[in-house]
Backbone bond lengths (Angstrom), bond angles and torsions (degrees), N, CA, C in turn:
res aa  C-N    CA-C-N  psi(-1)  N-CA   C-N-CA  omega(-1)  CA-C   N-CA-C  phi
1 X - - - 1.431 - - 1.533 108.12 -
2 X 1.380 114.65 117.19 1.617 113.19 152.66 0.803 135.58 -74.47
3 X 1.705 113.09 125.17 1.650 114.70 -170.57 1.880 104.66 -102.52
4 X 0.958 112.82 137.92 1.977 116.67 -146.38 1.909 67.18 -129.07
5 X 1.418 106.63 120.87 1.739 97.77 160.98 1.247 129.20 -101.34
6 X 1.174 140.21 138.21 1.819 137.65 -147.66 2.069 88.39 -121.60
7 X 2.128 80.40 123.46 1.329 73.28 179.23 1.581 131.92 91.31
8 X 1.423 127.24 150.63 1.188 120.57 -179.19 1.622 125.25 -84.74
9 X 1.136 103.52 -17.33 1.726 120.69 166.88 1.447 122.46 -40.46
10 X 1.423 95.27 -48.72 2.174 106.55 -167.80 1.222 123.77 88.73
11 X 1.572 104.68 -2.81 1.643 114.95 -144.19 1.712 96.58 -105.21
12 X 1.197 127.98 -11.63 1.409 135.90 -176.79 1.252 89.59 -117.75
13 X 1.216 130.52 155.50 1.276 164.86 -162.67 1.394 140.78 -159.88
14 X 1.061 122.73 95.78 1.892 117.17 -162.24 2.328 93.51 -94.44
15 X 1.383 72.74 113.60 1.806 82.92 172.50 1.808 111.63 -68.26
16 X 1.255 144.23 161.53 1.100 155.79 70.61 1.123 144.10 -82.37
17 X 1.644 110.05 161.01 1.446 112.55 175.84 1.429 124.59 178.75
18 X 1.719 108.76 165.68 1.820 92.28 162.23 1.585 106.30 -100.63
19 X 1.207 125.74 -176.57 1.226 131.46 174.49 1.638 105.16 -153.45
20 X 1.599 116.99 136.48 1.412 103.22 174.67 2.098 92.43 -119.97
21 X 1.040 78.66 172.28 1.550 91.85 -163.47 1.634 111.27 -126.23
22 X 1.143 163.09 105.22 1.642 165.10 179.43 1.651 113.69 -78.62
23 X 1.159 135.33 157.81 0.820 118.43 -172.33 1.608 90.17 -121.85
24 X 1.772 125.43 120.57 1.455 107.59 -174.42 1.909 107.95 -97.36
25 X 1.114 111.85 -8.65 1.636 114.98 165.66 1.116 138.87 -169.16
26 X 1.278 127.87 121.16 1.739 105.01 177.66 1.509 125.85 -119.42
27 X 0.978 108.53 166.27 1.782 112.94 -158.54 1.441 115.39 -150.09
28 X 1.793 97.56 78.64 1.647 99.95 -165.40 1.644 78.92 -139.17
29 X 1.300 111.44 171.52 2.054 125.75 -145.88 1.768 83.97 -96.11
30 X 1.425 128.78 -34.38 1.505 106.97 169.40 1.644 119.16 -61.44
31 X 1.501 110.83 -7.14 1.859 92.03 -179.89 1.535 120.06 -60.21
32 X 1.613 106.43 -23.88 1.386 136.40 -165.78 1.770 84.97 -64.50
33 X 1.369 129.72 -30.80 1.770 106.56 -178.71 1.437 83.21 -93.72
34 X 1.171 160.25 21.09 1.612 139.64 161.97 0.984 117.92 72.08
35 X 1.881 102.58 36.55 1.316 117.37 161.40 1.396 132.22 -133.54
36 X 1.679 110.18 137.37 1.535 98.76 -174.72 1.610 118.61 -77.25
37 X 1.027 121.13 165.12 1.596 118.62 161.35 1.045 133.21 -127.69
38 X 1.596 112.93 -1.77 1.468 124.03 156.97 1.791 121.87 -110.18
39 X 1.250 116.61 131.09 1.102 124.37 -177.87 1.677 110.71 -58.42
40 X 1.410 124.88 137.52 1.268 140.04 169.87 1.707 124.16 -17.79
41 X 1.190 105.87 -53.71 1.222 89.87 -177.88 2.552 77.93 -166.24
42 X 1.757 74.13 -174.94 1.963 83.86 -160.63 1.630 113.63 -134.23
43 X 0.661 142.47 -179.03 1.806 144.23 -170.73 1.902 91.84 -153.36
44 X 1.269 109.18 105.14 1.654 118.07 152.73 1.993 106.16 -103.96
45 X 1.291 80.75 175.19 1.529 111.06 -166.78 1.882 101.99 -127.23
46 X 0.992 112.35 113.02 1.885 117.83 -153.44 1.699 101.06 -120.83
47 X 1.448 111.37 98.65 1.519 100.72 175.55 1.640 99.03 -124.40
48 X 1.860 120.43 151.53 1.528 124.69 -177.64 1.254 91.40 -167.69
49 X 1.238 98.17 -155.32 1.945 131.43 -147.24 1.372 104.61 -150.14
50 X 1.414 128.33 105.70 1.204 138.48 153.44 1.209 109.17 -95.24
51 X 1.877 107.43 145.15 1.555 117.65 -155.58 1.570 93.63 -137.61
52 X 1.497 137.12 93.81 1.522 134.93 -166.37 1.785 99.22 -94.14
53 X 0.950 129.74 85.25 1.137 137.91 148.95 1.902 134.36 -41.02
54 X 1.017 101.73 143.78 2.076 81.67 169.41 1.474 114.18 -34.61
55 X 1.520 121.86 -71.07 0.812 135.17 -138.44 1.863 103.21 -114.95
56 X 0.745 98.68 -18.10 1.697 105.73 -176.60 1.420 117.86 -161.28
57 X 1.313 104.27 175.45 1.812 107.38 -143.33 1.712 75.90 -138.74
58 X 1.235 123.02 137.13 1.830 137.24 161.55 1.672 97.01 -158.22
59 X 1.772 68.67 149.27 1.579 82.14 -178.02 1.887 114.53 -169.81
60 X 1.135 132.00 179.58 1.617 129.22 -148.32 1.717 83.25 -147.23
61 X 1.526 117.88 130.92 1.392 124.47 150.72 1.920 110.12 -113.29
62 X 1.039 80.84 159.39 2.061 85.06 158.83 1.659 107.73 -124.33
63 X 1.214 142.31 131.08 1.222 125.20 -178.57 1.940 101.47 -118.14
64 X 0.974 126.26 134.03 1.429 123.22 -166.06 1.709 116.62 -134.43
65 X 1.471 113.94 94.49 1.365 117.91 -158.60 1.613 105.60 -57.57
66 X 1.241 95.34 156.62 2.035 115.13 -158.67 1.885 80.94 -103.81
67 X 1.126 108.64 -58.89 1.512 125.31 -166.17 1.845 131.66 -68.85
68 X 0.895 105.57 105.41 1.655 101.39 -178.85 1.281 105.82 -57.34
69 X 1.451 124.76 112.39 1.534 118.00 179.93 1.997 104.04 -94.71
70 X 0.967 119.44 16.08 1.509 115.30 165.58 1.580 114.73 -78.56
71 X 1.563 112.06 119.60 1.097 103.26 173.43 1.336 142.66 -71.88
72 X 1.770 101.88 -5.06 1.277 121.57 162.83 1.849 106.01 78.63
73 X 1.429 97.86 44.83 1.613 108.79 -174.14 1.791 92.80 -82.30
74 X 1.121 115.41 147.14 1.633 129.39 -172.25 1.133 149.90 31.74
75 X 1.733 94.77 45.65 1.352 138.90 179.29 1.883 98.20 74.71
76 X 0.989 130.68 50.91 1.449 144.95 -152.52 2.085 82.07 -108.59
77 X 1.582 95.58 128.37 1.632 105.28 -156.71 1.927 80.30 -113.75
78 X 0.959 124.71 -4.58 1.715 115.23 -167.95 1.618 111.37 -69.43
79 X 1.247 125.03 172.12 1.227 117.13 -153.53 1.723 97.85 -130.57
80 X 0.919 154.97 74.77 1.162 156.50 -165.53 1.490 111.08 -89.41
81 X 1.641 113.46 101.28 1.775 140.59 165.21 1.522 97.48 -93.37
82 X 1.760 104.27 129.57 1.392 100.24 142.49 1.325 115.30 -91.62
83 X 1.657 95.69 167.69 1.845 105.94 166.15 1.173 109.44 -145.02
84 X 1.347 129.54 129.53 1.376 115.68 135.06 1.477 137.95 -146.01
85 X 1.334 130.73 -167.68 1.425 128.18 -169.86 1.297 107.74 -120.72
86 X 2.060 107.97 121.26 1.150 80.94 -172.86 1.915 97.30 -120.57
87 X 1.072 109.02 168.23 1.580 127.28 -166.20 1.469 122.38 -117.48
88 X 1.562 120.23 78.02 1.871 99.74 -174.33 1.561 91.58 -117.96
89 X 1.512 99.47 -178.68 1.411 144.80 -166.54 1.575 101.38 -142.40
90 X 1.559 119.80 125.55 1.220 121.40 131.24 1.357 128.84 -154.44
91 X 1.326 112.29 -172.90 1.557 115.34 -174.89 1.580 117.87 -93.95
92 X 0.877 123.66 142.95 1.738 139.01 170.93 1.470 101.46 -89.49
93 X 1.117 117.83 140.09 1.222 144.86 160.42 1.661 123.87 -94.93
């Protein structure tokens, strides 16, 4: 992750990044024909806001999948992106 710093402070932080993602199992009633339907693993694109406080660290990502994870079982044309938002809190030492 690249941390880009906003400002003369240091204390804001603009994130980038890639992120790849694996898939370690799935458990849906088509495995039963001995087939997968999600592709192996995924490539996102991860941009946010880190906020360094005295005492604590918060901050907001967006993560936005690069990779069609449909395995495209029975000529199936749909396009499957993940996304999500992620939200932490922590403490400085």
């Amino acid at each position: 992750m690249l941390n880009i710093n906003v400002g003369v402070s240091k204390h804001v932080k603009l994130q980038l990044g890639p992120s790849y993602g694996g898939l370690l199992k799935q458990t849906v009633d088509s495995l039963k024909m001995g087939a997968d339907i999600y592709k192996k693993g995924e490539w996102s694109a991860i941009g946010g806001v880190w906020i360094q406080l005295p005492l604590i660290n918060i901050g907001a990502r967006y993560k936005a999948g690069l990779t069609d994870v449909n395995a495209n079982l029975y000529g199936r044309k749909q396009t499957w992106k993940n996304q999500a938002i992620q939200v932490f809190i922590g403490v400085t030492f």
